[in-house]
N, CA and C atoms of all chains as a GROMACS GRO file, in nm:
protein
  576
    1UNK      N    1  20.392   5.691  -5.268
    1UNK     CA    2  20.291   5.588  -5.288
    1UNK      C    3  20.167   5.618  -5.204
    2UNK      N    4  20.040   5.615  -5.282
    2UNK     CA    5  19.933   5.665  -5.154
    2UNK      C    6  19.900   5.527  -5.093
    3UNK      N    7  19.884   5.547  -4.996
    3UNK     CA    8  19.824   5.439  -4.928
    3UNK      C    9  19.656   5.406  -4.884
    4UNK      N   10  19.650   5.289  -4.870
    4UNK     CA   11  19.512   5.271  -4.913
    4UNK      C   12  19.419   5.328  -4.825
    5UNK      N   13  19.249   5.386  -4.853
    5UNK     CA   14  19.240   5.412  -4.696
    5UNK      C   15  19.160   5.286  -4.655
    6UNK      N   16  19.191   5.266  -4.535
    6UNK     CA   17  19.156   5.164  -4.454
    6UNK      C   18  18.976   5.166  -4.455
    7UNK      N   19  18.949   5.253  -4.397
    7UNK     CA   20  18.847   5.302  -4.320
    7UNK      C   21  18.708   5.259  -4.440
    8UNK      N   22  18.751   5.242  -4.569
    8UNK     CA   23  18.657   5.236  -4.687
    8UNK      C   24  18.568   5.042  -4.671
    9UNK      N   25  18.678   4.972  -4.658
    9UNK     CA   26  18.650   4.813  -4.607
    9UNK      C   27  18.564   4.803  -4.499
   10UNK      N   28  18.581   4.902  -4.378
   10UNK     CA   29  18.510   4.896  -4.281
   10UNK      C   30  18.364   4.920  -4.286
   11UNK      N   31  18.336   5.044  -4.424
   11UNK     CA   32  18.244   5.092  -4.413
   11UNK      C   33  18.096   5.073  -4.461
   12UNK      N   34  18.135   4.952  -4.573
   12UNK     CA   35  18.084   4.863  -4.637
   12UNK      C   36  17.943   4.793  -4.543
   13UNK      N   37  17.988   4.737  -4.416
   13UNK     CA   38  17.911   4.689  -4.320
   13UNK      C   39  17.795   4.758  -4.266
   14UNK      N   40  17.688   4.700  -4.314
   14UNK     CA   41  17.575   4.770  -4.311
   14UNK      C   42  17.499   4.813  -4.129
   15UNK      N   43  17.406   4.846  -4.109
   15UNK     CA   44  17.417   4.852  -3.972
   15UNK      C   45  17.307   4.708  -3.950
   16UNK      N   46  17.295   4.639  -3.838
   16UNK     CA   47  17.257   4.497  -3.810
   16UNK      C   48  17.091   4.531  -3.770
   17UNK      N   49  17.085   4.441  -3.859
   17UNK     CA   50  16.860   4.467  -3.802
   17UNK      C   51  16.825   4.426  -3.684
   18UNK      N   52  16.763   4.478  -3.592
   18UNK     CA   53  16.766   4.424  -3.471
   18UNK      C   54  16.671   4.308  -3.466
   19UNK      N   55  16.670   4.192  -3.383
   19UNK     CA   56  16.636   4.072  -3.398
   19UNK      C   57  16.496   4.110  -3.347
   20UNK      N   58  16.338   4.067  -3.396
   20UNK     CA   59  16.225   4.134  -3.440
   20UNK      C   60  16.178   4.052  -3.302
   21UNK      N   61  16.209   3.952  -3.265
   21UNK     CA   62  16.137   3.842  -3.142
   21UNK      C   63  16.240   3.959  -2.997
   22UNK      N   64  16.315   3.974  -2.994
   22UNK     CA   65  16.405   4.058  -2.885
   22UNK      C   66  16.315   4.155  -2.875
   23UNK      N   67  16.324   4.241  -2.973
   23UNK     CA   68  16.200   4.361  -2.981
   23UNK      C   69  16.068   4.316  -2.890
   24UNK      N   70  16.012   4.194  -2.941
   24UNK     CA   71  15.909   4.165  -2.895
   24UNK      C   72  15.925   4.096  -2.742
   25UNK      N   73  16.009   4.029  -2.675
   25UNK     CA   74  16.046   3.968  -2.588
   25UNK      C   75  15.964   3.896  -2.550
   26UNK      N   76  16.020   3.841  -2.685
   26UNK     CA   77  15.989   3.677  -2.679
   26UNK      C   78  16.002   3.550  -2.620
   27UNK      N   79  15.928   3.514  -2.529
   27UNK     CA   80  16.004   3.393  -2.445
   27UNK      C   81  16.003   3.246  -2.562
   28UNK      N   82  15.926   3.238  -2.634
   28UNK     CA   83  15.882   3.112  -2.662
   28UNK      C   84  15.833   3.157  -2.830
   29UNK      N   85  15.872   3.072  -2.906
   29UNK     CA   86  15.831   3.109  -3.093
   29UNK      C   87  15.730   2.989  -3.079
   30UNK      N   88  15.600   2.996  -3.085
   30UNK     CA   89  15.505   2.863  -3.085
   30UNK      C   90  15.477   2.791  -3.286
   31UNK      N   91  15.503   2.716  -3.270
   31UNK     CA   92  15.462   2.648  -3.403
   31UNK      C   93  15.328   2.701  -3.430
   32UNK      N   94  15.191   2.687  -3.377
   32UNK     CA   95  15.114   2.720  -3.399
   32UNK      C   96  15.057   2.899  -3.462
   33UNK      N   97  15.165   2.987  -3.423
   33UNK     CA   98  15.185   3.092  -3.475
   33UNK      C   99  15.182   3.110  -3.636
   34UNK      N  100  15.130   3.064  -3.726
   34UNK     CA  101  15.200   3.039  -3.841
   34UNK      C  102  15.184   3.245  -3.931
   35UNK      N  103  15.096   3.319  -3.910
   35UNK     CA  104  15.117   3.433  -3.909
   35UNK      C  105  15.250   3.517  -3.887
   36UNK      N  106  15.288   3.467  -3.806
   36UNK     CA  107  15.429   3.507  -3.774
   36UNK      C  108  15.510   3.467  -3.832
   37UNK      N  109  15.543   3.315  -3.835
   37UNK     CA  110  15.647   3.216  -3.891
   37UNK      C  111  15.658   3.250  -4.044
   38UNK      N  112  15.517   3.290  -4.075
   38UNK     CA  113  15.516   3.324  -4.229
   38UNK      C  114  15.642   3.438  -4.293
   39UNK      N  115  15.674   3.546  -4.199
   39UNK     CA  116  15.749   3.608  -4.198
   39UNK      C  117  15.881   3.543  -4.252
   40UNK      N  118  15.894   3.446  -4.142
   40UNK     CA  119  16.036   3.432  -4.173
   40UNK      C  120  16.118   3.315  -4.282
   41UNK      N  121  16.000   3.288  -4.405
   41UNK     CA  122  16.060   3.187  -4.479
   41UNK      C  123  15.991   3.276  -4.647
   42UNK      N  124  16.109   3.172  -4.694
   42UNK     CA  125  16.070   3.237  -4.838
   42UNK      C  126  15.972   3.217  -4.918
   43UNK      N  127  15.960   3.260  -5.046
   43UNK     CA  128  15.841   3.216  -5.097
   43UNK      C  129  15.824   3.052  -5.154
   44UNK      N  130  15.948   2.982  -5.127
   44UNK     CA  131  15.936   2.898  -5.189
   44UNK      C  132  15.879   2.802  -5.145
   45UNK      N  133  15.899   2.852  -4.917
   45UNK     CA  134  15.882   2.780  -4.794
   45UNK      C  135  16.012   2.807  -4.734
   46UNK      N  136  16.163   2.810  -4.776
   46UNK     CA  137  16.240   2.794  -4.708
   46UNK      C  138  16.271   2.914  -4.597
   47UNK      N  139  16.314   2.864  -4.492
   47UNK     CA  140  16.348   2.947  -4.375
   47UNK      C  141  16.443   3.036  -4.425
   48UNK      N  142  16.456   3.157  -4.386
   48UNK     CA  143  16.524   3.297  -4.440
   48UNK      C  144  16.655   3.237  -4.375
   49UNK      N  145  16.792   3.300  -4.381
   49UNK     CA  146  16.886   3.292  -4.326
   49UNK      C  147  16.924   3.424  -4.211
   50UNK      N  148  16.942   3.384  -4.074
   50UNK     CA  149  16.992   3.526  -3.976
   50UNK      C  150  17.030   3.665  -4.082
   51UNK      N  151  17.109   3.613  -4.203
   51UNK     CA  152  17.189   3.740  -4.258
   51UNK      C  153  17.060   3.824  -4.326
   52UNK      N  154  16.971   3.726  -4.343
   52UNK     CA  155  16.837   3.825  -4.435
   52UNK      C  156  16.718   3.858  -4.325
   53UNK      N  157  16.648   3.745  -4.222
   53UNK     CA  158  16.616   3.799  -4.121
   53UNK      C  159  16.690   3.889  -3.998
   54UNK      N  160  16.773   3.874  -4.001
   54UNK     CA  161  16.819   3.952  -3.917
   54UNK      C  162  16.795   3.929  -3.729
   55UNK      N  163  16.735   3.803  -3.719
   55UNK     CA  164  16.727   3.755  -3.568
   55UNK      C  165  16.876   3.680  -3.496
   56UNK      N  166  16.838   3.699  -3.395
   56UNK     CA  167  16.968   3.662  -3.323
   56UNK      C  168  16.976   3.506  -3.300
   57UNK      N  169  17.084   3.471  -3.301
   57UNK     CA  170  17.100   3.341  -3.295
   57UNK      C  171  17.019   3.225  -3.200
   58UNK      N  172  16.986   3.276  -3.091
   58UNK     CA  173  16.881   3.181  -2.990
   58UNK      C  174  16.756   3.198  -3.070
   59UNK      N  175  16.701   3.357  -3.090
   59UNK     CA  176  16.579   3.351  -3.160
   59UNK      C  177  16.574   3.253  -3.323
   60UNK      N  178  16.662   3.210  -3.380
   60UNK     CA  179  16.715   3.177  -3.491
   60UNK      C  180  16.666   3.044  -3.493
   61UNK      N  181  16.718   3.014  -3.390
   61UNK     CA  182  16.728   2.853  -3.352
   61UNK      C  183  16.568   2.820  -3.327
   62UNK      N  184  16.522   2.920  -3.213
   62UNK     CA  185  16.377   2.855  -3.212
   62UNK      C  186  16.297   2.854  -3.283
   63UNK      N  187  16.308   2.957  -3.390
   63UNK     CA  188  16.267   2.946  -3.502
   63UNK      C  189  16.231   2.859  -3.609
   64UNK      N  190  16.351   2.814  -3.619
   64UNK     CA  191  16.371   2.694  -3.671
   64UNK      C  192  16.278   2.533  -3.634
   65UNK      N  193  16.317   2.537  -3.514
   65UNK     CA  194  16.215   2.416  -3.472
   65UNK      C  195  16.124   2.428  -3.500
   66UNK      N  196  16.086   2.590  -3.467
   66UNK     CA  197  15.936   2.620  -3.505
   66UNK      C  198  15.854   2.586  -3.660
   67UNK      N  199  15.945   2.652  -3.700
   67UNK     CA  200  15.879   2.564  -3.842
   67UNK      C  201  15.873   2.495  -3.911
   68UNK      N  202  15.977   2.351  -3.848
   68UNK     CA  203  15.947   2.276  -3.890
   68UNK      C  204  15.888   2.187  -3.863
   69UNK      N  205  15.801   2.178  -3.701
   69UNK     CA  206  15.695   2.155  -3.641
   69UNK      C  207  15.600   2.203  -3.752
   70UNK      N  208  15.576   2.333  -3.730
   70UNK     CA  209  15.475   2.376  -3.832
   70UNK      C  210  15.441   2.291  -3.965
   71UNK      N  211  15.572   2.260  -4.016
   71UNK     CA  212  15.567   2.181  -4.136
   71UNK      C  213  15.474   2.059  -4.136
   72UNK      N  214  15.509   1.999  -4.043
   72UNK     CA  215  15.454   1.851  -4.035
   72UNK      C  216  15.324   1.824  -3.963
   73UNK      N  217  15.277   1.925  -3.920
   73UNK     CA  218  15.143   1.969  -3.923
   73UNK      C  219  15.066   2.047  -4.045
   74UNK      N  220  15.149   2.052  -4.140
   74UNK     CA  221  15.037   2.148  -4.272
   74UNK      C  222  15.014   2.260  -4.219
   75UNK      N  223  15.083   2.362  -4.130
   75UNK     CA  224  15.030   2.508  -4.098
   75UNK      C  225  15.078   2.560  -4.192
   76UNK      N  226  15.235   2.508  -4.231
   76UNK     CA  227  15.313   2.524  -4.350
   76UNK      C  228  15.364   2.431  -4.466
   77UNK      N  229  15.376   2.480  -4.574
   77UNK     CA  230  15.466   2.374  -4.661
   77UNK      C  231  15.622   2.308  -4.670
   78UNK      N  232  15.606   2.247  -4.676
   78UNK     CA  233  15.774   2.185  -4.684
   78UNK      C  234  15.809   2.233  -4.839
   79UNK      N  235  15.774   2.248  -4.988
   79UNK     CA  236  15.782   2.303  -5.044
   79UNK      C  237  15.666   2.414  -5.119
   80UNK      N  238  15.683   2.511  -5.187
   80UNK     CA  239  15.609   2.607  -5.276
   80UNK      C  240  15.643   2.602  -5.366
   81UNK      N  241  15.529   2.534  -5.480
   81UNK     CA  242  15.612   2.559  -5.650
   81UNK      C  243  15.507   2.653  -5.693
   82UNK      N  244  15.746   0.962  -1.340
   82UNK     CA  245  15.747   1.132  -1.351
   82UNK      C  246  15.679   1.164  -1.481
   83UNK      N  247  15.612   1.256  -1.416
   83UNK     CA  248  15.536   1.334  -1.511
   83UNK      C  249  15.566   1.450  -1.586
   84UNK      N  250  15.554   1.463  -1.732
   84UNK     CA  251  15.593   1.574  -1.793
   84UNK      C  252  15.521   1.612  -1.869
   85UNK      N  253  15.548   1.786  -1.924
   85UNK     CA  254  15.412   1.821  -1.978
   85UNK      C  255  15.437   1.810  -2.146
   86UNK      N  256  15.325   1.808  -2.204
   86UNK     CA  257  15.324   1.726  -2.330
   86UNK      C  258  15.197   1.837  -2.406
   87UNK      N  259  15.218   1.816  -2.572
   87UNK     CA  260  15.106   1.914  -2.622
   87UNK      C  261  15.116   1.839  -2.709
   88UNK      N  262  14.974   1.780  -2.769
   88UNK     CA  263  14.995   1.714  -2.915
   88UNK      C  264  14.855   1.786  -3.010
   89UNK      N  265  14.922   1.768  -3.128
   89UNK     CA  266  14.847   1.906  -3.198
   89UNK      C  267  14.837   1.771  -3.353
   90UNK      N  268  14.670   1.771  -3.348
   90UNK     CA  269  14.622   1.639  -3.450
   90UNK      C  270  14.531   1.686  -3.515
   91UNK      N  271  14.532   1.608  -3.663
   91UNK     CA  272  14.431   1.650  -3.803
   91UNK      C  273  14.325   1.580  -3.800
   92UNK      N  274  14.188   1.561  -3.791
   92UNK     CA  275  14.097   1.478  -3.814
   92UNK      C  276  14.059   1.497  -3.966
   93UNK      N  277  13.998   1.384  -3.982
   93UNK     CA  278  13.937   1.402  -4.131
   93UNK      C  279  13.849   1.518  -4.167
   94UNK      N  280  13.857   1.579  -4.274
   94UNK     CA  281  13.728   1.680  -4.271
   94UNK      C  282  13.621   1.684  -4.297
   95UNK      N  283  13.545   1.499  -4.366
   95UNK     CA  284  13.444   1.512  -4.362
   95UNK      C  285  13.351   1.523  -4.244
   96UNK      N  286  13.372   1.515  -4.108
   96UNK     CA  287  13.320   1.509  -3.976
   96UNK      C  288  13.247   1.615  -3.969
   97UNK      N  289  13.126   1.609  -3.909
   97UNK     CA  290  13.006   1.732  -3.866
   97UNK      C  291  13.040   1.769  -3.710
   98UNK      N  292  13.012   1.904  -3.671
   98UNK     CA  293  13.067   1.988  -3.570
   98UNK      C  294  13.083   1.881  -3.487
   99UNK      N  295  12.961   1.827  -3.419
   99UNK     CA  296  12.964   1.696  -3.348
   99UNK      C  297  13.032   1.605  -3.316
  100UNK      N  298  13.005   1.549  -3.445
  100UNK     CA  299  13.100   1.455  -3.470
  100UNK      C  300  13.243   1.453  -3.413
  101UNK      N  301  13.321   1.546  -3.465
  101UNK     CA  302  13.454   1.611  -3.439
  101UNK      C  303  13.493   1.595  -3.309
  102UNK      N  304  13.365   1.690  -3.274
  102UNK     CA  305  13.392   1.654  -3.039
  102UNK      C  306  13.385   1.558  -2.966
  103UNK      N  307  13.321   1.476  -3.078
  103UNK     CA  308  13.310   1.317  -3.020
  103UNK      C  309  13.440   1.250  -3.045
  104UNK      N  310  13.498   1.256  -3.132
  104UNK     CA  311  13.636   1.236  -3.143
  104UNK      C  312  13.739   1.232  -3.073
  105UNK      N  313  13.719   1.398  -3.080
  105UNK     CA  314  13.820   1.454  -2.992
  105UNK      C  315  13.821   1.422  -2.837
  106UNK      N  316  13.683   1.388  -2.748
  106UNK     CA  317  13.660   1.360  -2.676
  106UNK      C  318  13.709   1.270  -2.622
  107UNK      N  319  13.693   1.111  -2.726
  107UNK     CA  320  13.764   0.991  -2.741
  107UNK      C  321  13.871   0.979  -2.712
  108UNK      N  322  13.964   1.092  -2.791
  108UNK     CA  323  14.097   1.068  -2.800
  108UNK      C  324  14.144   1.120  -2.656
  109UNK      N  325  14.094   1.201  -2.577
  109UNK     CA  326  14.132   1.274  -2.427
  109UNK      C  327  14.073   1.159  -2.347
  110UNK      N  328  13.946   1.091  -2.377
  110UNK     CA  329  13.960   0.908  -2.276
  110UNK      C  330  14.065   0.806  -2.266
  111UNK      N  331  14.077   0.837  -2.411
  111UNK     CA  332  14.235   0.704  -2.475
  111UNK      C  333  14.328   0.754  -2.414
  112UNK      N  334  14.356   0.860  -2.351
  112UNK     CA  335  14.481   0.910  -2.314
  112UNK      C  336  14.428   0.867  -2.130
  113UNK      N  337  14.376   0.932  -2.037
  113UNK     CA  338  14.286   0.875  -1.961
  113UNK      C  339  14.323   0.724  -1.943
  114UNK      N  340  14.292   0.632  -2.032
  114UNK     CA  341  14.286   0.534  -1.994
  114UNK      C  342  14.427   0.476  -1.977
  115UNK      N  343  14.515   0.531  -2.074
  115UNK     CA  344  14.660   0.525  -2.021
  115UNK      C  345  14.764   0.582  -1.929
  116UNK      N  346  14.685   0.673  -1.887
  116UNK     CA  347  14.741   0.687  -1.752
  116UNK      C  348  14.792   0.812  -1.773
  117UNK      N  349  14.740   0.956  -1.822
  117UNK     CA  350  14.776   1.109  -1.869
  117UNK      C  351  14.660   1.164  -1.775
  118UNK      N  352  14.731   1.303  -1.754
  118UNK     CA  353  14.580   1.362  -1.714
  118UNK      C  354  14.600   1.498  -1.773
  119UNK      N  355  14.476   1.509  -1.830
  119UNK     CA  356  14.453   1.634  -1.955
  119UNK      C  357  14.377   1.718  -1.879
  120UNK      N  358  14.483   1.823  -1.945
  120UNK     CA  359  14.492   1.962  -1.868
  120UNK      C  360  14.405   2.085  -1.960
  121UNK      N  361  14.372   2.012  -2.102
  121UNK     CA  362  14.310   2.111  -2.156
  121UNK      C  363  14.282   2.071  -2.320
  122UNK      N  364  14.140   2.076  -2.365
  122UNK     CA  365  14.157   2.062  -2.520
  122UNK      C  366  14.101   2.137  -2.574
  123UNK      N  367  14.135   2.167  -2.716
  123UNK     CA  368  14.094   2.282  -2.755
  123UNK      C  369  14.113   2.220  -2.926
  124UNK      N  370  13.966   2.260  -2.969
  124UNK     CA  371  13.888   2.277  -3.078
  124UNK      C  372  13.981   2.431  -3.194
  125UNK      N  373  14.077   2.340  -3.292
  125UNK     CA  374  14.115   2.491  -3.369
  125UNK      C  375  13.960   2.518  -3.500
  126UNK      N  376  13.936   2.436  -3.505
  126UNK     CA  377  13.848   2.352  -3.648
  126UNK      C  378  13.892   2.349  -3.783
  127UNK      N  379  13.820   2.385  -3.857
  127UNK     CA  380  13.832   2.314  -3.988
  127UNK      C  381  13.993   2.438  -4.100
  128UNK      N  382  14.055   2.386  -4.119
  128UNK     CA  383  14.194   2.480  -4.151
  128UNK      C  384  14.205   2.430  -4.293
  129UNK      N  385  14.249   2.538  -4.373
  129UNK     CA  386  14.303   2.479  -4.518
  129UNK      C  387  14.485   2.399  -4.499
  130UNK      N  388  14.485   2.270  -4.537
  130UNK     CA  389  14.607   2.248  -4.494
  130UNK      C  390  14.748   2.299  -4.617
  131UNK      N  391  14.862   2.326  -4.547
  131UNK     CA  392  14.982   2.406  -4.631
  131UNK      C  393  15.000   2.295  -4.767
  132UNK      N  394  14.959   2.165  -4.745
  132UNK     CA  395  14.989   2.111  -4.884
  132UNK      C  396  14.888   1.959  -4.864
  133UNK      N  397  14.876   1.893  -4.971
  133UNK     CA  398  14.789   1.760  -4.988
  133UNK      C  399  14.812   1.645  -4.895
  134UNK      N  400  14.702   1.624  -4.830
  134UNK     CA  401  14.744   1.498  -4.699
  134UNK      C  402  14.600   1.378  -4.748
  135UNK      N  403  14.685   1.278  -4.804
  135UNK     CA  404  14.561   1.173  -4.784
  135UNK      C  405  14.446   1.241  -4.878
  136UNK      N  406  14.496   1.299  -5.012
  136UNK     CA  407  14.422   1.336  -5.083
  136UNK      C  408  14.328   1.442  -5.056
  137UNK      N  409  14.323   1.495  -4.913
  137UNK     CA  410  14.245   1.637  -4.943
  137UNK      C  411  14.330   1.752  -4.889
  138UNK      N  412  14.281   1.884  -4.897
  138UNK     CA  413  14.359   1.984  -4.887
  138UNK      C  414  14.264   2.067  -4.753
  139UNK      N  415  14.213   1.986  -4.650
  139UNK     CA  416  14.149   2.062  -4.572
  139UNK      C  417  14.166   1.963  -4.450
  140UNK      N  418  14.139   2.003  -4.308
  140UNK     CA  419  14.125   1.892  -4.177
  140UNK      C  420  14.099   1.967  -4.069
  141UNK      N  421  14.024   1.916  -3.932
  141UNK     CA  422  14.002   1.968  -3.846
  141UNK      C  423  14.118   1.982  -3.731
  142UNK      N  424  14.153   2.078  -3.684
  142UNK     CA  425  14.282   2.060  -3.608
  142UNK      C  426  14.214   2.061  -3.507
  143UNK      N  427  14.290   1.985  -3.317
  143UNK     CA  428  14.253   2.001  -3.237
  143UNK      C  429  14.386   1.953  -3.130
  144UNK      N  430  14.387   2.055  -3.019
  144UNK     CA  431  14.502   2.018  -2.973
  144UNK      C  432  14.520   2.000  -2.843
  145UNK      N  433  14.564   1.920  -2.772
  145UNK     CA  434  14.494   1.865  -2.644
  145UNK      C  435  14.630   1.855  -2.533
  146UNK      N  436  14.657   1.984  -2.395
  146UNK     CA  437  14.721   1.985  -2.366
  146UNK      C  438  14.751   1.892  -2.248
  147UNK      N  439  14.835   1.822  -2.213
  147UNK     CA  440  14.817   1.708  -2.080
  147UNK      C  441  14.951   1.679  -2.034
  148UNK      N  442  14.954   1.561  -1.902
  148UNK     CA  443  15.103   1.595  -1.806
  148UNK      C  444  15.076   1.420  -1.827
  149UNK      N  445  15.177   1.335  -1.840
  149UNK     CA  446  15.228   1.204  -1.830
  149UNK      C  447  15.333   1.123  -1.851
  150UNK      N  448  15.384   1.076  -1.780
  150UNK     CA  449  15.510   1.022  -1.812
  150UNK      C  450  15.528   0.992  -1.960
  151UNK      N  451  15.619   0.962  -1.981
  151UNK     CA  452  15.667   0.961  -2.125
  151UNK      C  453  15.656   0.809  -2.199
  152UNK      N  454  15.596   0.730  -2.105
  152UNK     CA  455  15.586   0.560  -2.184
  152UNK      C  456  15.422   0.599  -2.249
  153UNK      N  457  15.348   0.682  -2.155
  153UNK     CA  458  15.185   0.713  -2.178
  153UNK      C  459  15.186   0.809  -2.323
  154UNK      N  460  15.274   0.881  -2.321
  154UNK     CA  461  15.286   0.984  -2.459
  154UNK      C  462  15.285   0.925  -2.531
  155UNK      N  463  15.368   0.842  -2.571
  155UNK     CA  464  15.451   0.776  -2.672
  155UNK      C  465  15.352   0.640  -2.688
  156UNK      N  466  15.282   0.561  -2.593
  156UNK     CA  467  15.110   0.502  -2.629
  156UNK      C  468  15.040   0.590  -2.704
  157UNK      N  469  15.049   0.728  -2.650
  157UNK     CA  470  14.879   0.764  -2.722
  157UNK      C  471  14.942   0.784  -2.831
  158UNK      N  472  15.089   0.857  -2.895
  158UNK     CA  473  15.134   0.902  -3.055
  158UNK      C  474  15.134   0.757  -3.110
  159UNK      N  475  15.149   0.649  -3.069
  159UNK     CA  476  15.116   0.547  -3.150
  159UNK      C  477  14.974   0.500  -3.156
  160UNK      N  478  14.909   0.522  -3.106
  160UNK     CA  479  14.740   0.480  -3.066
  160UNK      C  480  14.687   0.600  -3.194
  161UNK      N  481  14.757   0.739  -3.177
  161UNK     CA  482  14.730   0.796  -3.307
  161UNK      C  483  14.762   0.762  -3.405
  162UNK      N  484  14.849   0.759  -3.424
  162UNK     CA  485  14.904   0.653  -3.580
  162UNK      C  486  14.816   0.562  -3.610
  163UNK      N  487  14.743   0.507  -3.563
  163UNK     CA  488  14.670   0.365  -3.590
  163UNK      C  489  14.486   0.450  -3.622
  164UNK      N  490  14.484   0.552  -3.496
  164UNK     CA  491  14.336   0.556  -3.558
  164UNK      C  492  14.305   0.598  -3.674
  165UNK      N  493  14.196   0.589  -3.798
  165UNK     CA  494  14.198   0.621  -3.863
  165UNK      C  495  14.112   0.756  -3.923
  166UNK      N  496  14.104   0.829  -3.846
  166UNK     CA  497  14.060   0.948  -3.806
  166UNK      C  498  14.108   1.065  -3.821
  167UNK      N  499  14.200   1.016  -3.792
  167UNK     CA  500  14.351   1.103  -3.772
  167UNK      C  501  14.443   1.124  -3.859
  168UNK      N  502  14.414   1.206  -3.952
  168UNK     CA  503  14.560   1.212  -4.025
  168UNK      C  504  14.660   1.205  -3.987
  169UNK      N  505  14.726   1.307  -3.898
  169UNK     CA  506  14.840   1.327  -3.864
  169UNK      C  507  14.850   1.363  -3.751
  170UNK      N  508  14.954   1.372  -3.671
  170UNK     CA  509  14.968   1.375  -3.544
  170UNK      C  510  15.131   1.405  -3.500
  171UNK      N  511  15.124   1.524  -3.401
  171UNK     CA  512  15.277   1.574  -3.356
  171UNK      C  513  15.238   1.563  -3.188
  172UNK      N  514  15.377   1.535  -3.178
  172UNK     CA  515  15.342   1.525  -3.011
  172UNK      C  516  15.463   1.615  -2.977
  173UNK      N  517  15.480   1.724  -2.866
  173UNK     CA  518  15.551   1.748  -2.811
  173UNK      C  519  15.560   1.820  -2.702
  174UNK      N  520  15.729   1.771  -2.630
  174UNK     CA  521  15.740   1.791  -2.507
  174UNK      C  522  15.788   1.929  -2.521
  175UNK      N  523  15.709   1.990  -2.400
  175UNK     CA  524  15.678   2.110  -2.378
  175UNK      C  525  15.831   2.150  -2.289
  176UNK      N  526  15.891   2.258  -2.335
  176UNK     CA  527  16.036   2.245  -2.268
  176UNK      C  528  16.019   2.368  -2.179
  177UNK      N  529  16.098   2.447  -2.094
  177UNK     CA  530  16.086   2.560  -1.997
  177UNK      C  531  16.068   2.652  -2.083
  178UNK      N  532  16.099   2.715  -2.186
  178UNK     CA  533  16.026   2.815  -2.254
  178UNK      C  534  15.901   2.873  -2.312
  179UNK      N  535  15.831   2.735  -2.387
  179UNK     CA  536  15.700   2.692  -2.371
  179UNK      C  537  15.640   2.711  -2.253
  180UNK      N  538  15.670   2.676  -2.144
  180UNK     CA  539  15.604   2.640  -2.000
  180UNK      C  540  15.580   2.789  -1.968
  181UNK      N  541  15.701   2.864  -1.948
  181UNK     CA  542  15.727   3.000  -1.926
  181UNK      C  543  15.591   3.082  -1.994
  182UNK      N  544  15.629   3.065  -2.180
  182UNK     CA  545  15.493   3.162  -2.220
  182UNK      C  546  15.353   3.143  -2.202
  183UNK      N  547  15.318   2.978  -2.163
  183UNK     CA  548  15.201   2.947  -2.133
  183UNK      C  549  15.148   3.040  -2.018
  184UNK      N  550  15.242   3.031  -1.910
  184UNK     CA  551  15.172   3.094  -1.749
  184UNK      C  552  15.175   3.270  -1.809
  185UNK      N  553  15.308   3.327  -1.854
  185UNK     CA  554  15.302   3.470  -1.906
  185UNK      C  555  15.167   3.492  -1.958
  186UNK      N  556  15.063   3.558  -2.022
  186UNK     CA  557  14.980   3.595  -2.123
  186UNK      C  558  15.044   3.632  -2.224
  187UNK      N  559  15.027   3.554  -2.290
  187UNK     CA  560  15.083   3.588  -2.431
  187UNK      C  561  15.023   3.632  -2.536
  188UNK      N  562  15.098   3.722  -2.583
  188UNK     CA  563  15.000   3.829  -2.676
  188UNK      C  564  15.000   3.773  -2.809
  189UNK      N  565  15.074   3.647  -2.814
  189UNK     CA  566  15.068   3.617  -2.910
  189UNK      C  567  14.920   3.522  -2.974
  190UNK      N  568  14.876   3.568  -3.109
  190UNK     CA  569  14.757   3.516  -3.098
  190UNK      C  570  14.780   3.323  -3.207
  191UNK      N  571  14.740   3.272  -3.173
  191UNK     CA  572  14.702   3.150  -3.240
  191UNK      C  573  14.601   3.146  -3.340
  192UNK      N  574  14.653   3.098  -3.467
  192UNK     CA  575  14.563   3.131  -3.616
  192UNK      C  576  14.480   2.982  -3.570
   0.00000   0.00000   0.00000
């Protein structure tokens, strides 16, 4: 019986994007940034997910606040049709 | 106790350069008179806004940084709410990370 190879499941896993604010060492994601923030949401407005941006979970988070500060100031949209 | 605070507000856009600073001016007395002391304001001007506010698609931003206890904040974000000047209005407390990149130089630029 052959057995399966293992090593094929493992290999699947792509290598991890390094988180783009770390790179930058980032203390602070400012709402007012919206150049930046633009980056990280879709076209529709919605915020990307870690698995498609690729930022690390603290940067993730501030992120987040960040734009949705942004939002409620009009730097950004809450939706894009 | 005092804490530091950043509130970041829309004026109407029909206002002339002037005009605007007179405003804005106002609104750093109103705070003043409640008992804040402003540490800094700053003129973004006239911005296309991300979606329709109060029927237009444009406003003057201006954002006015200051230290006051938190009963004085929470006066002036309601004192904003009421003027009618003001579209909109965010107030927030500035946490150690914020604080941190303020004193750093930050390369980051502000649109």
């Amino acid at each position: 019986m052959a057995t399966k190879p293992k090593r094929a499941v493992k290999e699947r896993r792509t290598k991890r994007k390094p988180c783009s604010f770390c790179v930058d060492k980032a203390i602070d994601i400012n709402y007012k940034d919206v150049g930046r923030l633009k980056k990280y949401v879709s076209e529709r407005g919605k915020i990307l997910p870690r698995r498609i941006s690729g930022n690390c979970a603290k940067h993730q988070r501030m992120l987040t606040v960040a734009v949705k500060r942004a939002r409620i100031i009009a730097f950004l949209p809450f939706v894009n049709e | 106790m005092s804490v530091d605070y950043e509130v970041t507000y829309i004026l109407r856009p029909n206002f002339e350069e002037a005009e605007a600073d007179e405003r804005i001016a106002a609104i750093a007395e109103q705070l003043k008179q409640i008992g804040g002391s402003v540490l800094a304001t700053e003129k973004l001007g006239k911005k296309r806004l991300a979606y329709e506010m109060n029927d237009v698609r444009e406003g003057i931003y201006a954002v006015m940084r200051f230290q006051s206890d938190a009963a004085a904040a929470k006066e002036l974000e309601r004192q904003l709410t009421l003027n009618e000047n003001v579209m909109r209005a965010l107030l927030i407390k500035l946490d150690k990370h914020a604080l941190a990149a303020e004193k750093a130089p930050p390369p980051i630029p502000t649109l």
